[in-house]
Backbone bond lengths (Angstrom), bond angles and torsions (degrees), N, CA, C in turn:
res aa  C-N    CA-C-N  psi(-1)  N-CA   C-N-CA  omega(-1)  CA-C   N-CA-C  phi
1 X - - - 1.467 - - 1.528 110.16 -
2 X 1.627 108.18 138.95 1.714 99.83 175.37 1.250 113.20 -82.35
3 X 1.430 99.72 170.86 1.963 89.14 -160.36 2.090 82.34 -97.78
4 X 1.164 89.90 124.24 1.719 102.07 162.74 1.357 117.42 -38.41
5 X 1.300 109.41 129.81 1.806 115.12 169.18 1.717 106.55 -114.64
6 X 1.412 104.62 130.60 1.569 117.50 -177.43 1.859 95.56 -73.30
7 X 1.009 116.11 166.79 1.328 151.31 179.97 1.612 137.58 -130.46
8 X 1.408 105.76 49.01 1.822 90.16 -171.28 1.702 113.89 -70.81
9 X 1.603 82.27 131.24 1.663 81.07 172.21 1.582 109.80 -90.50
10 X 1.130 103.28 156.64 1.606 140.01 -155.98 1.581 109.16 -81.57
11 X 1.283 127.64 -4.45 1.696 137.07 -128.16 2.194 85.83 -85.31
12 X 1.376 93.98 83.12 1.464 102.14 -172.49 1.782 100.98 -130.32
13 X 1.399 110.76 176.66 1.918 102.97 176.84 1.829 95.68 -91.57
14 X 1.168 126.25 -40.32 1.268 99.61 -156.75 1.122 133.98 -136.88
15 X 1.129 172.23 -61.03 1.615 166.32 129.97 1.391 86.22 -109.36
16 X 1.614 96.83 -72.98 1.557 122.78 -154.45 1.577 95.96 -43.08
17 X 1.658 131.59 -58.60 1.597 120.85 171.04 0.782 98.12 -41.17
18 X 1.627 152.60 -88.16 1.270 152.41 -130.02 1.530 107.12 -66.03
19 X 0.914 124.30 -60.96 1.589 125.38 -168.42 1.631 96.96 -69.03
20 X 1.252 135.28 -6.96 1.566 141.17 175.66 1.090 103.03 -68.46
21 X 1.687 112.88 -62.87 1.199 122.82 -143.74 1.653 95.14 -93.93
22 X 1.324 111.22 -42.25 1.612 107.51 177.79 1.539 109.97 -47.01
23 X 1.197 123.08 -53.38 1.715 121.23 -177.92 1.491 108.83 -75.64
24 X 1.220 121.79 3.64 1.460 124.39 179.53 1.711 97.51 -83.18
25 X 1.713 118.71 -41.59 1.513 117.97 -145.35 1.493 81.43 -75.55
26 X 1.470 127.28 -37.60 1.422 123.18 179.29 1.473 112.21 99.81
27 X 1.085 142.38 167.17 1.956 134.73 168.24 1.073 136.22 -48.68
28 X 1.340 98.24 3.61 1.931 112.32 175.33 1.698 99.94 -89.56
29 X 0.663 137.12 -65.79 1.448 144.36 134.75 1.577 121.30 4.43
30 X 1.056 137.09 49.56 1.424 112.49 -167.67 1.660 111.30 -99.89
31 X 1.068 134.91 -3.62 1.180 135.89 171.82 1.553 123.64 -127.51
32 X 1.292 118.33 129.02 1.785 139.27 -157.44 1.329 91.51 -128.03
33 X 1.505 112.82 138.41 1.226 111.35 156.74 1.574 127.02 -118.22
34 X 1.182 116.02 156.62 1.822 101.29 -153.85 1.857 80.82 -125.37
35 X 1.184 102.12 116.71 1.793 130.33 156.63 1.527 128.96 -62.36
36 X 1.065 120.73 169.58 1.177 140.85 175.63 2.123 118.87 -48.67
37 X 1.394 77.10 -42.24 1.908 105.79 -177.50 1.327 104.13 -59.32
38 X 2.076 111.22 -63.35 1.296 106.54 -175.10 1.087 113.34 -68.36
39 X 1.584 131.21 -56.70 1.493 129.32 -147.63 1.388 108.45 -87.17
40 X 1.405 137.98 1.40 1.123 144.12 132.26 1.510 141.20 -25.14
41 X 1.972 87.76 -52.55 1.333 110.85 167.01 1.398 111.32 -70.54
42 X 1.714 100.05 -61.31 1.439 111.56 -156.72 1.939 109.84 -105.79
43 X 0.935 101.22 -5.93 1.388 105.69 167.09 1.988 121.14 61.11
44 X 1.169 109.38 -149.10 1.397 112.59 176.77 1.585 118.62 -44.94
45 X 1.280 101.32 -46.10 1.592 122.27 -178.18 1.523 110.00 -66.62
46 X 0.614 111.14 10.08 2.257 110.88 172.72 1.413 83.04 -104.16
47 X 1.523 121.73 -57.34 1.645 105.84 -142.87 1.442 103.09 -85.04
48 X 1.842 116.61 -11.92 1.414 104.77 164.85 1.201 119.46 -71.62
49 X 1.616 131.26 -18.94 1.260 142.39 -178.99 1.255 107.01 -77.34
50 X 1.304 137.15 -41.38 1.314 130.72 -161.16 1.298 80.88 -97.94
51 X 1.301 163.25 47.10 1.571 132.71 171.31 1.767 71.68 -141.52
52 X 1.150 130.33 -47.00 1.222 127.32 -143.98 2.305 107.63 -90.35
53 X 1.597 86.81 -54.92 1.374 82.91 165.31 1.318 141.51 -112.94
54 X 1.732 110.97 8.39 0.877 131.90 170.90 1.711 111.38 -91.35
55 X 1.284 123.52 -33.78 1.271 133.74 -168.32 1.496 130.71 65.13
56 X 1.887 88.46 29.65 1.984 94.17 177.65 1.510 102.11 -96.78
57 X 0.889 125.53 159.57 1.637 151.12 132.85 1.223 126.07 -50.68
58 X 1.371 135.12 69.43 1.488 160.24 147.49 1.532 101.86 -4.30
59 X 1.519 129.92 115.84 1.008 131.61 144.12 1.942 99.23 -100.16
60 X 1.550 93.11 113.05 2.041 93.89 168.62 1.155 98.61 -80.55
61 X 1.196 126.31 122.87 1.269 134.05 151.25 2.197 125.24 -101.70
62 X 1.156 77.51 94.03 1.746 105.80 -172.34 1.621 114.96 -100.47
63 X 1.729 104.04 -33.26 1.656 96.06 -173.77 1.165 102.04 51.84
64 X 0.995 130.99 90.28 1.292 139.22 154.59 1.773 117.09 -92.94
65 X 1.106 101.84 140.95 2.036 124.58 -162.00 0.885 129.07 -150.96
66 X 1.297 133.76 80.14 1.633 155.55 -177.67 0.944 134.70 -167.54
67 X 1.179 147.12 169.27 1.411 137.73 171.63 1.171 126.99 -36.03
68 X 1.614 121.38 163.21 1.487 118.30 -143.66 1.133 101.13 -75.94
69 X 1.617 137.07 -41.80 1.064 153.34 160.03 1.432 127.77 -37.93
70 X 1.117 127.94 -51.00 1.393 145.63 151.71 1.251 116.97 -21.30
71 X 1.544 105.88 -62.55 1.679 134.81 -166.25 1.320 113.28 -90.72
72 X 1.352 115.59 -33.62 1.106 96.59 166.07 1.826 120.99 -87.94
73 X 1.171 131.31 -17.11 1.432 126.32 129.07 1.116 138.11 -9.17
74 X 1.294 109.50 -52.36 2.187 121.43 176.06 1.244 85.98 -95.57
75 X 1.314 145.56 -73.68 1.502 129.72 -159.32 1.864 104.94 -44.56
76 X 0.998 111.99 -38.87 1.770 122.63 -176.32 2.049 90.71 -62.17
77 X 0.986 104.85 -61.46 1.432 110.51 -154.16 1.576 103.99 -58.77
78 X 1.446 107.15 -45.82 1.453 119.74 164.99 1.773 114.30 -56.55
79 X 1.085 120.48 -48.02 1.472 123.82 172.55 1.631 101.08 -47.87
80 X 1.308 132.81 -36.58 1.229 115.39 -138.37 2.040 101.64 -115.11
81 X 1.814 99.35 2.85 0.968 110.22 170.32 1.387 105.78 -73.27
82 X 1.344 113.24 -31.74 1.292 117.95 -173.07 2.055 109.10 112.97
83 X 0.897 94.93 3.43 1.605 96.47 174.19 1.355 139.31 -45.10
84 X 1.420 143.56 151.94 1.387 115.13 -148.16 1.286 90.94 -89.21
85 X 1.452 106.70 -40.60 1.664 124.03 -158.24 1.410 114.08 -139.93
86 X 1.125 135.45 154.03 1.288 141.25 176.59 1.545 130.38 -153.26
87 X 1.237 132.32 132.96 1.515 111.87 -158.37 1.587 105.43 -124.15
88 X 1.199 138.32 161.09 1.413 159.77 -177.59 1.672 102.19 -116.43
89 X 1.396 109.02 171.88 1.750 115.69 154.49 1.225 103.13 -113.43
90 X 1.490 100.16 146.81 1.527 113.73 -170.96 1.284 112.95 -91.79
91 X 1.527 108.87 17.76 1.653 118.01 -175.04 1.543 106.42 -89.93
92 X 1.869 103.33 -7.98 1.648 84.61 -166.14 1.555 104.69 -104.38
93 X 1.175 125.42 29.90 1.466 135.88 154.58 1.193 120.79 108.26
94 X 1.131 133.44 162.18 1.528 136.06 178.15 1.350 125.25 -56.63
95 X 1.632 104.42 -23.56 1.476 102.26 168.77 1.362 132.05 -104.30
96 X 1.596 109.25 22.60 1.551 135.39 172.63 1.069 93.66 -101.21
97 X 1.504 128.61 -52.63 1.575 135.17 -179.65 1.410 114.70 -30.04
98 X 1.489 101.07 -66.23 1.619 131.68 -163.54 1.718 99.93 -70.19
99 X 1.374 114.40 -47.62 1.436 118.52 -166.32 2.137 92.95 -74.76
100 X 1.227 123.90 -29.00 1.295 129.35 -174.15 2.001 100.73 -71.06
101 X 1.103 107.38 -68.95 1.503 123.04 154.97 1.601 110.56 -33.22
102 X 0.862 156.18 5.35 1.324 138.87 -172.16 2.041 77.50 -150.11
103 X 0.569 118.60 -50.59 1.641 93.59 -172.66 1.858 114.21 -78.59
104 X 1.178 93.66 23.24 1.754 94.60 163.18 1.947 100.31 -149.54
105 X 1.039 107.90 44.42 1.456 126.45 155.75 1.115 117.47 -74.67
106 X 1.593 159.44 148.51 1.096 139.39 -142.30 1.697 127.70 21.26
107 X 1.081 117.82 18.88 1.516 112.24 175.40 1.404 96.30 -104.06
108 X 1.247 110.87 -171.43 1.745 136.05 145.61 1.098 126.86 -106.81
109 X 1.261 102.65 32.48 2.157 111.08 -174.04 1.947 90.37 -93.03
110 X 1.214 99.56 129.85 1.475 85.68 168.20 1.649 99.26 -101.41
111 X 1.619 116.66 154.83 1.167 111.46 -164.27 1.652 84.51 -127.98
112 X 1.676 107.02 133.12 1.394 120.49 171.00 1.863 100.42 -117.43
113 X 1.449 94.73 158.82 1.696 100.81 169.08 1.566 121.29 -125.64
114 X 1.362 114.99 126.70 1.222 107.86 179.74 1.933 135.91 -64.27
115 X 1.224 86.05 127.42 1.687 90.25 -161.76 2.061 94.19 -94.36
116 X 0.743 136.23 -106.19 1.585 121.51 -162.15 1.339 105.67 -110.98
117 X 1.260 131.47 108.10 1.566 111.74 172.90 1.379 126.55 -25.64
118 X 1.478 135.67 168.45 0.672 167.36 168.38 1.653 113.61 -56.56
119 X 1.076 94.77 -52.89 2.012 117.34 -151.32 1.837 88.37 -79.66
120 X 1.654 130.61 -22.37 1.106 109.85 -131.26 2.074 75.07 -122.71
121 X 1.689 115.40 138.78 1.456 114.12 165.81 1.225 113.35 -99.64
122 X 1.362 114.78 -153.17 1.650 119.34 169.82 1.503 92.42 -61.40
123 X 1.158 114.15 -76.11 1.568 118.73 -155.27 1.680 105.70 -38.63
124 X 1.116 128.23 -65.97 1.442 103.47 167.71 1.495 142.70 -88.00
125 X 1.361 110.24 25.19 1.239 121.06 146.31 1.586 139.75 -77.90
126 X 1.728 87.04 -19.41 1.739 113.83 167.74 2.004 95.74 -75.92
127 X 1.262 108.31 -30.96 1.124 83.87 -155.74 1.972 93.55 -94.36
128 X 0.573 105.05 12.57 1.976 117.88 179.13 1.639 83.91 -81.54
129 X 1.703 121.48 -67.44 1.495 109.29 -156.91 1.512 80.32 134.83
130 X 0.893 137.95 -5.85 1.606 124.13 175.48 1.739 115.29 -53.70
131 X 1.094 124.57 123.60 1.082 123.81 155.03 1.601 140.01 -70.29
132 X 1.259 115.58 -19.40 1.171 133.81 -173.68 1.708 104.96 -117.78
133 X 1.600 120.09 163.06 1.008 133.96 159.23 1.365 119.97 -54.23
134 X 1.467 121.45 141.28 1.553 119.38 168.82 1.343 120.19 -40.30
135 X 2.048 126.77 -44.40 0.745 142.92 168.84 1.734 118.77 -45.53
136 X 1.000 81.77 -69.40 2.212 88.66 158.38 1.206 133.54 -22.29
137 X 1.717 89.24 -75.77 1.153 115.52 166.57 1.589 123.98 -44.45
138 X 1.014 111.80 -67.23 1.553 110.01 153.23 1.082 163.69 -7.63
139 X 1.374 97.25 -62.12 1.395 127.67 167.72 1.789 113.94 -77.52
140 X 1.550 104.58 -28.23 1.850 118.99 178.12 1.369 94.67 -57.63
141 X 1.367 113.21 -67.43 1.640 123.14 -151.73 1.646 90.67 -65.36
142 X 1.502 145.67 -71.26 1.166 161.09 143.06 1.833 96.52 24.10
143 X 1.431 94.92 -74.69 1.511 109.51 172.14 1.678 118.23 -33.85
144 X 1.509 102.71 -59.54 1.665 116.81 179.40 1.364 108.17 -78.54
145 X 1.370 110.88 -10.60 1.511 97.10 -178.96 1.357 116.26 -91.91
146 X 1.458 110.97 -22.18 1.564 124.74 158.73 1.692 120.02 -66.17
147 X 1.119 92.51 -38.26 1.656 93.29 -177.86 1.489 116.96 -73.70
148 X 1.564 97.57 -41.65 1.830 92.56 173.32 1.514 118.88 -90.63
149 X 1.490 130.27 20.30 1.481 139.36 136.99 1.853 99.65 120.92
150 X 1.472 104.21 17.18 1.588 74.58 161.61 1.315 124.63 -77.22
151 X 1.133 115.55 -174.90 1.381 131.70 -171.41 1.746 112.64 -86.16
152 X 1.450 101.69 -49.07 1.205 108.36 170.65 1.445 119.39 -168.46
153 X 1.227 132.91 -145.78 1.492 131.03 172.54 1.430 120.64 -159.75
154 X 1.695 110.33 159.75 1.359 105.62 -160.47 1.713 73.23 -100.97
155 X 1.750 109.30 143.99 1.054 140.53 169.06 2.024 135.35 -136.65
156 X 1.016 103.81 128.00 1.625 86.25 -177.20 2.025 103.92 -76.07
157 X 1.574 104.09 177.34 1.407 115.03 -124.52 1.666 95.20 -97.91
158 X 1.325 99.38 -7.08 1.600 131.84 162.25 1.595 111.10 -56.73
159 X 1.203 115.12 -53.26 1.314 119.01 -176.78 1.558 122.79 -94.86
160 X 1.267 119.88 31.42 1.327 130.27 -149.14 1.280 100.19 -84.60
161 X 2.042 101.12 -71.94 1.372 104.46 177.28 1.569 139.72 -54.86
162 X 1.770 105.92 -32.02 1.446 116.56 154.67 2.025 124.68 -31.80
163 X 1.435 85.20 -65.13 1.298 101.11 -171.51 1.579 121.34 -61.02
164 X 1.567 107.31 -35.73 1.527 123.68 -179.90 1.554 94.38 -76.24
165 X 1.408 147.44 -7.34 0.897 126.49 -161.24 2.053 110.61 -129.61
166 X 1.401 86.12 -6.40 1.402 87.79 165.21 2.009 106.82 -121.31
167 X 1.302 104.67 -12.32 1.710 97.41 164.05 1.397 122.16 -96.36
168 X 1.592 123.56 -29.57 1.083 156.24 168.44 1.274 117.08 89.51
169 X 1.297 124.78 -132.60 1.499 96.45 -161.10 1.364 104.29 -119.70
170 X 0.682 136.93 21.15 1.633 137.09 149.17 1.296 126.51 -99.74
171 X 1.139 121.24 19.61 1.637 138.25 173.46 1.909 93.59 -104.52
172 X 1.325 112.74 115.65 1.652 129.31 -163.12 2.260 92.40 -91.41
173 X 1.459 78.83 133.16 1.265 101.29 -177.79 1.491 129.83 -126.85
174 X 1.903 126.47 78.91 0.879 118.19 -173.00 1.644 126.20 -91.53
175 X 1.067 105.10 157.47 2.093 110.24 -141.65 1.297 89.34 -119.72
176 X 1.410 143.19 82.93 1.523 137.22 127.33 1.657 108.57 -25.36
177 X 1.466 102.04 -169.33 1.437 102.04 177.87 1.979 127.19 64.37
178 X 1.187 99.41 17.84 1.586 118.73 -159.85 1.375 105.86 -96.75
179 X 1.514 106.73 93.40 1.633 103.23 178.88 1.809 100.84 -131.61
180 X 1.550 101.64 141.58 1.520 117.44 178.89 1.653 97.34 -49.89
181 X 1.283 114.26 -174.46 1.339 130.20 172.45 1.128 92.74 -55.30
182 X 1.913 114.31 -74.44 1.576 130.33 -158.88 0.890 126.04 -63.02
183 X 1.553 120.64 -9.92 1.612 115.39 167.56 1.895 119.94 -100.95
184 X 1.395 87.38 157.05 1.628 101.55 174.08 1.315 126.38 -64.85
185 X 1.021 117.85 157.79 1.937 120.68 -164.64 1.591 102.63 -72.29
186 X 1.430 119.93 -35.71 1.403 147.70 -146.65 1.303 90.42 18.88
187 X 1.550 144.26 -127.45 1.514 154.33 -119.79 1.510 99.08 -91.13
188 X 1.496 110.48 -18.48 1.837 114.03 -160.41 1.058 93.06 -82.04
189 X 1.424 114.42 168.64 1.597 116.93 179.03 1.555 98.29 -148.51
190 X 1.333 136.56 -18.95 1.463 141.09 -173.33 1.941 96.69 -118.01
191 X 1.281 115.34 89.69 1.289 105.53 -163.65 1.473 98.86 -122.52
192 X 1.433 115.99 -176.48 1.860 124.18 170.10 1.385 113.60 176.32
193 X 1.342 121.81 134.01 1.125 111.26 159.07 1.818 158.84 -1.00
194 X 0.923 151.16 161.76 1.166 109.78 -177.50 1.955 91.06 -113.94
195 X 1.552 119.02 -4.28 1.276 114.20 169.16 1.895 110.87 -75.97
196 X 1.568 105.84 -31.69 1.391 96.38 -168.30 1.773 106.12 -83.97
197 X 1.515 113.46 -4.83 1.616 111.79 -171.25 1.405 90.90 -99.59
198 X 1.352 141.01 -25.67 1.231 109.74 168.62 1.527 121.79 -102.05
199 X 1.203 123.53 24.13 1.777 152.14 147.45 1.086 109.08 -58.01
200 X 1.674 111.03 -48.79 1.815 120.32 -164.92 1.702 100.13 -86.54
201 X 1.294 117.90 -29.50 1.429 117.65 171.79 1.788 112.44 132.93
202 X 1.229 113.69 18.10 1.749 106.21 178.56 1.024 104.12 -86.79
203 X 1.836 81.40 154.23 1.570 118.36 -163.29 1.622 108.82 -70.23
204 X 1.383 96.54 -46.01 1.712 121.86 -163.68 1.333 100.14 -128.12
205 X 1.555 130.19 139.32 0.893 152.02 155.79 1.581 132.23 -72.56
206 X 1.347 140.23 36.85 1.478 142.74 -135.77 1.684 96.26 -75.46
207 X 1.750 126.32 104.58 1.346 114.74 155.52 1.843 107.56 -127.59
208 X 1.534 91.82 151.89 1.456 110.17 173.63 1.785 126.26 -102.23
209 X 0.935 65.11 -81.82 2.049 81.68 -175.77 1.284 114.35 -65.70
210 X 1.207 146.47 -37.31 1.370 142.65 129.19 1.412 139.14 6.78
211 X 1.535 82.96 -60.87 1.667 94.97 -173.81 1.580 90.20 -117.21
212 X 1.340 159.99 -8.06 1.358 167.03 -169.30 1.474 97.22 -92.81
213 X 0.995 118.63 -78.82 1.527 132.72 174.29 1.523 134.65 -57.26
214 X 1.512 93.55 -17.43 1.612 108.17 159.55 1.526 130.86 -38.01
215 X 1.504 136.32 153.29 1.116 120.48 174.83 1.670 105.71 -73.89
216 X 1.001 102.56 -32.71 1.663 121.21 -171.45 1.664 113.90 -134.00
217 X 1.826 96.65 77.77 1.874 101.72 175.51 1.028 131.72 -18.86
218 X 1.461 102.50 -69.26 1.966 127.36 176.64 1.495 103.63 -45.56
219 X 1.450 120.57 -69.86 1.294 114.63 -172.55 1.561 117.11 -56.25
220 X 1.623 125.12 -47.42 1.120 106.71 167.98 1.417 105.32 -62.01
221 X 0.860 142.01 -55.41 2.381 128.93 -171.07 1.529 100.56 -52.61
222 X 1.079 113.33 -18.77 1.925 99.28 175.50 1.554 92.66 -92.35
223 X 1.162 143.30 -63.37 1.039 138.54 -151.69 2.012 114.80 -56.45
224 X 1.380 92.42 -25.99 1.771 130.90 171.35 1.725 120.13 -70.70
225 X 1.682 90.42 -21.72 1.864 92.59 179.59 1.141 105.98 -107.94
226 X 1.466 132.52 -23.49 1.455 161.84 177.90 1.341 104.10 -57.31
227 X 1.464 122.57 -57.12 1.410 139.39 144.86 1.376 115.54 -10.49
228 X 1.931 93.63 -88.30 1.250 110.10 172.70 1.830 116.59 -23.89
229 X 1.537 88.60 -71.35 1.951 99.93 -159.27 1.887 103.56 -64.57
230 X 1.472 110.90 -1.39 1.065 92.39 174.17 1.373 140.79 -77.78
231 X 1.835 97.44 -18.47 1.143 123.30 -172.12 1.616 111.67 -98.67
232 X 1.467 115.89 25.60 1.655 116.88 -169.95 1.651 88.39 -112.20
């Protein structure tokens, strides 16, 4: 089994938070992921800062969704920041997939695709027009996201064992939705532990508010890997 790597996301206003809080989690910590919120603000220049003087490993998380051409453009541009990882939605087809996949060929970006948010259950997936279960659903795109060469996919912690068991275990599986016992679901709706998601088999551990919102970051992210290593 690979040994799980935690993920704090970054979901802060400004460099200056980010580069605070990143040297706060300390070297146990080695991977941050930088959102929509920060790099919006602060753009290219956070994730050269946090990779460069912080010494984390940048997962951008952008979801990127458009034509094949488009996407594979930002996935390129993101590769060339040097990023560890970077993710797409796997809703925008096999040949966004494939064209995303081929422009980080020779890199070290690993490229995942997003399979159903987090935030969203049956009940409003009925109300999208979905025909199928989230779970389903999931596992379809999962399918195409393997076939047209990603690496792996972001999945909630629900769909873990499914997925490890029809891609197997070298198909990489990162798990949003990551809340301790003691905290509240707030916006998530497909959630789990962080002992029972790396029980079920994830790759990556993705938490925010937990350890962001903490009185003391570091201590909650140790108390979060402690978790983790208990279950190896």
């Amino acid at each position: 089994m690979k040994q799980p790597e935690l993920i704090v996301a970054l979901d802060v206003d400004t460099a200056g938070e980010a580069l605070a809080l990143a040297d706060s989690l300390g070297p146990e910590v080695q991977w941050v992921k930088v959102g929509k919120q920060l790099f919006t603000r602060e753009g290219p220049a956070v994730v050269n800062s946090l990779r460069r003087e912080c010494g984390k490993k940048v997962f951008l998380d952008l979801k990127f969704h458009d034509i094949p051409n488009t996407v594979a453009g930002a996935v390129r541009a993101a590769a060339s920041m040097g990023v560890e990882m970077v993710n797409i939605h796997a809703s925008g087809g096999c040949a966004m997939i494939a064209a995303a996949a081929r422009a980080v060929e020779n890199t070290s970006t690993i490229l995942v695709a997003v399979t159903v948010l987090t935030s969203l259950d049956e009940e409003e997936t009925r109300r999208l027009g979905w025909r199928d279960k989230p779970a389903e659903q999931v596992l379809r795109l999962a399918r195409l996201s393997a076939e047209a060469g990603a690496a792996g996919v972001v999945c909630s912690a629900w769909e873990i064992e499914r997925l490890r068991y029809h891609l197997g275990p070298d198909f990489i599986l990162v798990v949003p939705g990551i809340r301790p016992a003691q905290a509240g679901n707030q916006d998530q709706k497909r959630v789990m532990t962080p002992e029972k998601a790396v029980r079920a088999g994830a790759d990556y551990l993705v938490v925010g508010r937990p350890v962001t919102g903490a009185d003391e970051p570091a201590r909650a992210a140790a108390a979060i890997r402690e978790s983790m290593n208990s279950e190896r």
